[in-house]
C-alpha positions, 0 to 999 in steps of 0.5 A: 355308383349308377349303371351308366357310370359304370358303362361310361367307364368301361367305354372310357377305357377302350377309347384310352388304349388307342391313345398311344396310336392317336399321339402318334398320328398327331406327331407325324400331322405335326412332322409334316406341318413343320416341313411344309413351313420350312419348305416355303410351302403354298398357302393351301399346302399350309392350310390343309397340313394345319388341318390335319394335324387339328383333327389328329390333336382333336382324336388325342385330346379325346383319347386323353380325357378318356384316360383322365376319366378312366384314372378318376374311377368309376365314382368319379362320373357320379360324384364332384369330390371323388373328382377332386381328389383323383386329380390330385393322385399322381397318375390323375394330375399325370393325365391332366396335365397331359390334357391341358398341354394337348389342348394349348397345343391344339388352340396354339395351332388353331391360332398360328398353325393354320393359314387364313386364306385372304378373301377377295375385295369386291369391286368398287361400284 
């Protein structure tokens, strides 16, 4: 185990405390995307709220692939294999599939859940 893995670790557990808050930002950006579109909101509404609720997925995503390394252990940012084997102990496939899902969520919402605002034509010379 090298120094700077074990400071990398260290550093992984205090991002991974605050992921609780960062899901809970994340749901209410969501929350409030979703009542914007059921509301027939305008366009740039639309746009800012699927923003928002991409950067908060963003913070959680992250907050989560600290906790999935913290749970690997310390080994596990040297060495491949102990990589492997702590993502097939129960609480290390719990952390990634947590990831894998924040991750659709985010490439979902980057896809449908944020409204390309239509460019305009040039005029016609």
């Amino acid at each position: 185990m090298s120094r700077e893995a074990e400071v990398r670790y260290h550093a992984d557990l205090e991002i991974s405390k605050s992921y609780p808050e960062l899901m809970e930002k994340a749901r209410l950006a969501e929350a409030t995307a979703r009542e914007l579109r059921a509301a027939d909101a305008p366009e740039l509404e639309l746009r800012a709220a699927g923003l928002a609720f991409d950067r908060a997925l963003t913070e959680a995503l992250r907050g989560a692939e600290a906790g999935q390394r913290a749970v690997f252990g310390v080994n596990a940012y040297d060495d491949r294999i102990a990589r492997r084997k702590a993502r097939a102990t129960p609480s290390g496939s719990e952390w990634t599939a947590e990831v894998d899902r924040l991750r659709t969520m985010r490439e979902e919402n980057r896809m449908w859940g944020i409204p390309r605002l239509p460019r305009p034509v040039p005029a016609a010379r």
